[in-house]
C-alpha positions as CSV (number, residue, x, y, z in Angstrom):
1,X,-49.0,11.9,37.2
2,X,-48.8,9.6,40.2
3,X,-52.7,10.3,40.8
4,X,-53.4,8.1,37.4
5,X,-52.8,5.0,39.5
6,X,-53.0,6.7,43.5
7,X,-56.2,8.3,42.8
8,X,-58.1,5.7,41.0
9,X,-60.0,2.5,41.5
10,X,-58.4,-0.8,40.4
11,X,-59.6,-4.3,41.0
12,X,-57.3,-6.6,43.3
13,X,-57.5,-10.3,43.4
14,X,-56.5,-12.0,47.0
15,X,-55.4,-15.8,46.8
16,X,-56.3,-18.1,49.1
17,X,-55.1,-21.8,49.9
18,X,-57.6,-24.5,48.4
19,X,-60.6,-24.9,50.0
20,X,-60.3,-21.4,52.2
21,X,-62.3,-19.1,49.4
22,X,-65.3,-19.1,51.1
23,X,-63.3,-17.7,54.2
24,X,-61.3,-15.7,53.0
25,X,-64.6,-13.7,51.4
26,X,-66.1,-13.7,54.7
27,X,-62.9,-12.4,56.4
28,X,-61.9,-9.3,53.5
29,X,-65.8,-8.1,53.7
30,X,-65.1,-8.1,57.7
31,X,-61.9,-6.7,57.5
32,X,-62.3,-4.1,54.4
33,X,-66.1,-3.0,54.2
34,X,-65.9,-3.8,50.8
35,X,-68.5,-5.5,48.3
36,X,-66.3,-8.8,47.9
37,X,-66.8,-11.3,44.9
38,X,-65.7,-15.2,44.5
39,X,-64.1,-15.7,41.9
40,X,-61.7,-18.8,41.0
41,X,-58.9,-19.3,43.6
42,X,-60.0,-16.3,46.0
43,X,-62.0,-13.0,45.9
44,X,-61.5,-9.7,44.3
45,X,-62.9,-6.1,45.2
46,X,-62.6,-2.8,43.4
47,X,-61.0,0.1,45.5
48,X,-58.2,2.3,45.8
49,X,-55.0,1.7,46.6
50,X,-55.6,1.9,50.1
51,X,-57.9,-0.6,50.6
52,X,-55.2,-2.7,48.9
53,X,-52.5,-1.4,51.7
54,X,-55.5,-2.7,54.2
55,X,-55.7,-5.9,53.0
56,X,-52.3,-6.8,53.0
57,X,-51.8,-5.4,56.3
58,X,-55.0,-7.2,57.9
59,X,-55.9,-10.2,55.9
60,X,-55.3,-13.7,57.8
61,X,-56.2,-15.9,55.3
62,X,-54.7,-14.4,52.4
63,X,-52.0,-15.8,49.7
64,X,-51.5,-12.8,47.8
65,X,-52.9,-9.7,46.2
66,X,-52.5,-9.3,42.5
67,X,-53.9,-5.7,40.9
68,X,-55.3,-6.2,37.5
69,X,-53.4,-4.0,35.2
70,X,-55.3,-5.2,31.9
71,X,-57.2,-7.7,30.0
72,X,-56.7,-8.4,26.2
73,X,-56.4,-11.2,23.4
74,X,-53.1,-11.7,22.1
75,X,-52.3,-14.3,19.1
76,X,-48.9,-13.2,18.5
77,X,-46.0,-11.6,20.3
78,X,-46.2,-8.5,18.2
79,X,-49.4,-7.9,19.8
80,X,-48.5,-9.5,23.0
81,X,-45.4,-6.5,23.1
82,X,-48.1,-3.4,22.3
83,X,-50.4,-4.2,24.9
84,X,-47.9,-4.5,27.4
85,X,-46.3,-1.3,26.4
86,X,-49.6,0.4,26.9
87,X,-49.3,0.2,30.7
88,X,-47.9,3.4,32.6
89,X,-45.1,0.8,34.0
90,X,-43.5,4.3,35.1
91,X,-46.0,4.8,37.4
92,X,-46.6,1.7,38.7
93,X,-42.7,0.5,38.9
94,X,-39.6,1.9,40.7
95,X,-37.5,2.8,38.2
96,X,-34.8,0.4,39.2
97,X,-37.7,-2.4,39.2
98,X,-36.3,-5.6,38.5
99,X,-39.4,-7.9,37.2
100,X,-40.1,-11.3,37.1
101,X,-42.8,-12.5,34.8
102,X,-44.9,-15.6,36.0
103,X,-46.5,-16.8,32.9
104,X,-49.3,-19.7,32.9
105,X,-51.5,-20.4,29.1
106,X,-54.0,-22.9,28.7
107,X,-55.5,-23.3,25.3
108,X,-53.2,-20.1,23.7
109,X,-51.2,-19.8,20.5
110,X,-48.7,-18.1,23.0
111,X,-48.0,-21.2,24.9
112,X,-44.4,-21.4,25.2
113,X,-44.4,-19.6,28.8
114,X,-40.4,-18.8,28.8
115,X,-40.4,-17.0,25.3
116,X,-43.5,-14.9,26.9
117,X,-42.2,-14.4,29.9
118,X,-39.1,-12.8,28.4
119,X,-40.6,-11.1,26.0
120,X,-42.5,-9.0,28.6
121,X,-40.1,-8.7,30.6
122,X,-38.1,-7.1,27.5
123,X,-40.8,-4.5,27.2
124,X,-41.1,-3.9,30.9
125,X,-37.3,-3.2,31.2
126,X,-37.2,-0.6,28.2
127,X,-40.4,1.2,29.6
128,X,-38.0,1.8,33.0
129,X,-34.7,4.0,33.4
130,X,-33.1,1.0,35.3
131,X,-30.6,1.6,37.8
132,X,-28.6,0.5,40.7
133,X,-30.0,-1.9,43.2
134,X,-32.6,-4.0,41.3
135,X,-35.4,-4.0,43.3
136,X,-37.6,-7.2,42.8
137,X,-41.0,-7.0,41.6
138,X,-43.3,-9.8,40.1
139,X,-45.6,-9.9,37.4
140,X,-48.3,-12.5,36.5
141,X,-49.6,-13.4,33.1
142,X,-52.4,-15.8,32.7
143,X,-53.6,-17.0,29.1
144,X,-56.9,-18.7,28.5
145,X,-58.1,-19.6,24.6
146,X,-55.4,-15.7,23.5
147,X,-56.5,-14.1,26.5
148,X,-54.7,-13.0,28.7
149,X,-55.1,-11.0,32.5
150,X,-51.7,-9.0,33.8
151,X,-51.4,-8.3,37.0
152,X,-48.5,-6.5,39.4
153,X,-48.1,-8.4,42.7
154,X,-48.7,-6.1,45.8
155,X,-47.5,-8.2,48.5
156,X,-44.0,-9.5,47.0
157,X,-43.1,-12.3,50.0
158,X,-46.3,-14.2,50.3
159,X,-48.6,-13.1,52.8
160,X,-47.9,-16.2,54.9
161,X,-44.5,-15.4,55.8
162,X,-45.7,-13.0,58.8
163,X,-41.7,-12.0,59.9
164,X,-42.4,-12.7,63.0
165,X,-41.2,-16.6,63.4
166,X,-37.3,-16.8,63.4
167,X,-36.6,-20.4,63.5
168,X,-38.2,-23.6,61.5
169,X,-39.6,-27.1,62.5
170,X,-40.1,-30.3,60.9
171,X,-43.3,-30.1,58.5
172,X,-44.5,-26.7,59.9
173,X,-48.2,-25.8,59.1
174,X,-48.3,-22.8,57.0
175,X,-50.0,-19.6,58.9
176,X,-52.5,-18.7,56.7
177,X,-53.4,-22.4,57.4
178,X,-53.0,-22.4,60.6
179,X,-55.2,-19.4,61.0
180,X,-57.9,-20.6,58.8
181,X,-57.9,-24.1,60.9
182,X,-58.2,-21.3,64.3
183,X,-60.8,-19.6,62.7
184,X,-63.4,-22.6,61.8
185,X,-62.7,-24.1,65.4
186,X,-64.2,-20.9,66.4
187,X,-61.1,-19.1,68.1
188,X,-61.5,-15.0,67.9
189,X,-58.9,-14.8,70.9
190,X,-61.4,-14.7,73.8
191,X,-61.3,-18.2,75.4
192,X,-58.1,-20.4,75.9
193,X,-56.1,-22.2,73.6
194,X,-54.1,-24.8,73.8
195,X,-51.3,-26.2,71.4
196,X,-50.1,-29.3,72.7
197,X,-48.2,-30.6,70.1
198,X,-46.7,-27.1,68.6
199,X,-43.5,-27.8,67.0
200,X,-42.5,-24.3,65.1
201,X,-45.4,-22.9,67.2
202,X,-47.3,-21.7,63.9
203,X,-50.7,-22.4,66.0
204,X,-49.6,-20.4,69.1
205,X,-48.3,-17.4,66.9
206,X,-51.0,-16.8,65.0
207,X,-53.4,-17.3,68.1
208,X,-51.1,-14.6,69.9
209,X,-51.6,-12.0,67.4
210,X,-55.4,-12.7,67.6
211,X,-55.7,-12.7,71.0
212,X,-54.0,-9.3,71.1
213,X,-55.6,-8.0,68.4
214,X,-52.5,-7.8,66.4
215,X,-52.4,-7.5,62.3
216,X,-50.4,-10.4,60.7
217,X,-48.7,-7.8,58.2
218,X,-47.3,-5.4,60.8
219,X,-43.7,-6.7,61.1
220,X,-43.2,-7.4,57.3
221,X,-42.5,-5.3,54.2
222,X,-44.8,-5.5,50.8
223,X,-43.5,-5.1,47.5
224,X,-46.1,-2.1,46.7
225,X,-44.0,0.0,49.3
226,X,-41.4,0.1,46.2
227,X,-44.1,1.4,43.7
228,X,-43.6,5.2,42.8
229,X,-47.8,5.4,43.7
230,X,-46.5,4.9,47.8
231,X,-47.5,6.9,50.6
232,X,-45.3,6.4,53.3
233,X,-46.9,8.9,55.7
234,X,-49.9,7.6,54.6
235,X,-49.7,3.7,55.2
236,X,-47.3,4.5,59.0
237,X,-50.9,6.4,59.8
238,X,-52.7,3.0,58.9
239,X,-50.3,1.1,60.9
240,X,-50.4,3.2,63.9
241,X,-54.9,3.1,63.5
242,X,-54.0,-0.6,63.6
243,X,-51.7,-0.7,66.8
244,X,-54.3,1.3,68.8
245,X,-56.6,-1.3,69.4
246,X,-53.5,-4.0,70.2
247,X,-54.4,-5.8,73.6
248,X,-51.5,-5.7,76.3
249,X,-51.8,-9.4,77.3
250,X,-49.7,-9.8,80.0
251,X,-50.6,-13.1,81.5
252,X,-50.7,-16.5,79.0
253,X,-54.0,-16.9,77.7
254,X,-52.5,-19.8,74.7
255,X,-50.9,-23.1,76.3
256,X,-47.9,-24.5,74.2
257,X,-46.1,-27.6,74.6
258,X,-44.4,-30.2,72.8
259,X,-42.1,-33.4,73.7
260,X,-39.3,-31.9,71.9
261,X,-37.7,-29.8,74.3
262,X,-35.3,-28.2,71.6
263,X,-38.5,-26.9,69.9
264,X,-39.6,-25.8,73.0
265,X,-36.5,-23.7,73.3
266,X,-36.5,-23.0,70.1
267,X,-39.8,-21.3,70.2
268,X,-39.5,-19.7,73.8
269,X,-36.5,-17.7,72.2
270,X,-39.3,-16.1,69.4
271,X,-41.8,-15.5,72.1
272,X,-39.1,-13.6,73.9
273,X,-38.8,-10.8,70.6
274,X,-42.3,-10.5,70.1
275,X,-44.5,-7.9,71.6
276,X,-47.1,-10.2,71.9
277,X,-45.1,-12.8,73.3
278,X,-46.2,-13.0,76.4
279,X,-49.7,-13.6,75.2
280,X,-48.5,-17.7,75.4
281,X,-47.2,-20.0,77.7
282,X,-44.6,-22.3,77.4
283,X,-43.4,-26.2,78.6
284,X,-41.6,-29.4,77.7
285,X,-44.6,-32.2,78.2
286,X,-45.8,-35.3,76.7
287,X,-49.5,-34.4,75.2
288,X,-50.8,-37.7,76.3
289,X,-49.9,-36.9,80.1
290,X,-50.7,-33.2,80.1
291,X,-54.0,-32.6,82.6
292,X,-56.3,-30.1,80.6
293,X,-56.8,-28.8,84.2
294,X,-53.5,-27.1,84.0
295,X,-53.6,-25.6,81.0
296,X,-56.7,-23.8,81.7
297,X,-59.6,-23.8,84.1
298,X,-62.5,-23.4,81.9
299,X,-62.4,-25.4,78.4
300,X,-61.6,-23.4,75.1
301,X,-60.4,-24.2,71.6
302,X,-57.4,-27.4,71.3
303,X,-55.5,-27.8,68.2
304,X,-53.0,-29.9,66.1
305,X,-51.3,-30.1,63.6
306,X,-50.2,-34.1,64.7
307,X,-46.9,-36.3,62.7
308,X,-47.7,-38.1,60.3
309,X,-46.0,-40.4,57.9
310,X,-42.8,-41.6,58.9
311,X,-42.6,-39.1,62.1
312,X,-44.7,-41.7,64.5
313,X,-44.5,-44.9,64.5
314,X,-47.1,-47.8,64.7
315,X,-48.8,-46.3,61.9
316,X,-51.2,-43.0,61.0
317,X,-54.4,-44.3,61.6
318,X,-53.7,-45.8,64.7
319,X,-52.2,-42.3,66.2
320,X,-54.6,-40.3,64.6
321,X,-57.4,-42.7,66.2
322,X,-55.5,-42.5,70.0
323,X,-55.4,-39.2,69.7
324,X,-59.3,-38.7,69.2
325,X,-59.9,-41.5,72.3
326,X,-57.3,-39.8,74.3
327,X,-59.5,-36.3,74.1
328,X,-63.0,-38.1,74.0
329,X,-61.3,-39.2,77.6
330,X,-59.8,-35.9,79.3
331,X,-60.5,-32.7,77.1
332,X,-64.4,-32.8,77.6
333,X,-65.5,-29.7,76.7
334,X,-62.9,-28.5,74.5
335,X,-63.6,-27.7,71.2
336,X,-60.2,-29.7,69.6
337,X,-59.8,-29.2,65.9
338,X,-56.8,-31.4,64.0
339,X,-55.1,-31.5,60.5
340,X,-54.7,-34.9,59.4
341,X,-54.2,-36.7,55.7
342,X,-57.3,-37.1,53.7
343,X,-56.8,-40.8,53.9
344,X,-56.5,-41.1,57.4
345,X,-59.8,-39.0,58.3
346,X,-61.7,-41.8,61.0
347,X,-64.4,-43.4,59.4
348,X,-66.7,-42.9,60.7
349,X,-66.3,-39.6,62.1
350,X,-66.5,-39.3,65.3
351,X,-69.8,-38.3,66.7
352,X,-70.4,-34.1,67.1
353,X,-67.0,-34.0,64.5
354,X,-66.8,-32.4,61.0
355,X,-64.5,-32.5,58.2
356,X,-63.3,-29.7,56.3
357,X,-61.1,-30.7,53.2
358,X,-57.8,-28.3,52.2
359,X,-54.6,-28.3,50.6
360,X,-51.1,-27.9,52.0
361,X,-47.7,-28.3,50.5
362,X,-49.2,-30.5,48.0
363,X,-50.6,-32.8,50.1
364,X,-54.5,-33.4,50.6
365,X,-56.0,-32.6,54.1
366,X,-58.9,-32.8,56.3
367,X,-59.0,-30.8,59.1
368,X,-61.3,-32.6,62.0
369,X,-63.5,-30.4,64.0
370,X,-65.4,-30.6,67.0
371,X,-66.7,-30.1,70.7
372,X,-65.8,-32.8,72.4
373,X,-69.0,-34.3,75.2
């Protein structure tokens, strides 16, 4: 029975933030081999479930991964409730599954999303033995003009949350973010990197894990490792493929600092768990006194993710602005990429820079890139 689901084909659909589809396609046909299609919001492929256990494993730039479980018009909620008990949820669920619908309608008959949501998860419930232990799974339902596209998340935690950072910081960068910001600065984990004003130290992780070739999915659980269709001998072989071509990097090849020596500490003490920890270097220093000299002697790839708001003071534009002369000044050479509000983007750009506009938390972004002369 488990072979209806493990030894078929099934479309997935990978998230990604606003404004990162195009990369995210580039990265999953990369990273999967795949034939990869845009659709709205991120990319799907058809494979098997493996390629799905890839993905979540390998993916940077990925949100989640959704599989499609079925497409069909629904006026009502009798005929909402058959088509949901038409799925196998035996094979697809633990039995002790405990669901949570997500339910978005646009133009439906259907449109009061709680009612919906519970009525699914009425028949989803009764299609399942139950048990002790709930274990939590999530299912989306999206209706357009009655119809409506289920899908089973794969991932369960976002893929963003990596397991590997242990302590917070004030307005953190997300790492799917940050790795999408590393990625159109041109950073594959070859040249020097330096993160001068790292906070959490979201920049310097995920520039670790490049830099040793390390997956962002191999220290976290996925919600499909639950599903009945699981191979666990089969995904440990795809993790231990994956650590195979892990770099030792015993010597600091990313520069971290920051002017907050508790964040300092604070990040020194995750660096000191991780495997690829020693991958980055660490000091207490003032940005605007730091000689790029003695962070690195050939140039490389400078990021930030600067304060803004009420975090500096004398205003965002002004910061924003000595920051750019400050690296015009002493980083020559460096290719210095930074994630600043949409409304405090330098007009005009300064010359041999770029603008590439995302979304984070909510708030509109543009992340500034170029090589500085």
């Amino acid at each position: 029975m488990r072979r209806r689901v493990a030894g078929r084909e099934h479309t997935f659909y990978v998230s990604a933030t606003p404004g990162l589809g195009g990369l995210l396609a580039q990265e999953a046909e990369a990273c999967l081999g795949l034939e990869i299609t845009r659709v709205t919001g991120g990319v799907e492929f058809t494979a098997r479930l493996e390629s799905m256990w890839q993905a979540a494993l390998s993916l940077r730039l990925a949100n989640r991964i959704l599989v499609r479980l079925a497409s069909f018009k629904a006026e009502n909620f009798d005929k909402l409730e058959r088509r949901i008990a038409e799925i196998p949820w035996e094979l697809w669920l633990p039995a002790d599954a405990d669901p949570e619908v997500v339910v978005t309608t646009h133009h439906c008959r259907l449109y009061h999303t709680d009612a919906v949501a519970q009525r699914v998860k009425g028949v989803v419930d009764q299609a399942l033995p139950g048990g002790e232990g709930r274990v939590p799974q999530k299912i989306y339902l999206r209706g357009e003009d009655d119809r409506f596209t289920l899908s089973l998340d794969a991932a369960g935690e976002p893929l963003y949350k990596r397991g590997v950072k242990t302590h917070g910081g004030r307005a953190p960068i997300r790492e799917t973010l940050a790795s999408a910001i590393l990625t159109m600065a041109g950073y594959t984990g070859d040249a020097p990197l330096a993160d001068p004003m790292c906070g959490a130290g979201t920049f310097s992780l995920e520039a670790a894990m490049r830099a040793t070739r390390t997956p962002p999915g191999l220290f976290r659980h996925f919600a499909f490792e639950q599903w009945p269709s699981f191979r666990e001998k089969g995904f440990a072989h795809m993790k231990r493929e994956a650590e195979k071509a892990i770099s030792d990097v015993s010597a600091p090849v990313i520069f971290a600092s920051d002017l907050d020596q508790g964040a300092v500490d604070r990040l020194g003490a995750t660096l000191a768990e991780l495997p690829f920890g020693k991958a980055v270097g660490l000091r207490a220093s003032d940005f605007f006194s730091l000689d790029p000299a003695s962070v690195s002697s050939v140039p490389g790839v400078v990021v930030f993710n600067p304060p803004y708001g009420k975090r500096i003071k004398g205003g965002n534009d002004a910061f924003v602005q000595r920051l750019l002369d400050h690296l015009a000044a002493h980083w020559g050479g460096w290719t210095a990429a930074l994630a600043v509000p949409k409304q405090q983007v330098p007009r005009p750009m300064p010359r041999g820079f770029h603008g590439h506009p995302m979304s984070h938390g909510g708030l509109d972004l543009t992340v500034i890139i170029g090589r500085l002369p």
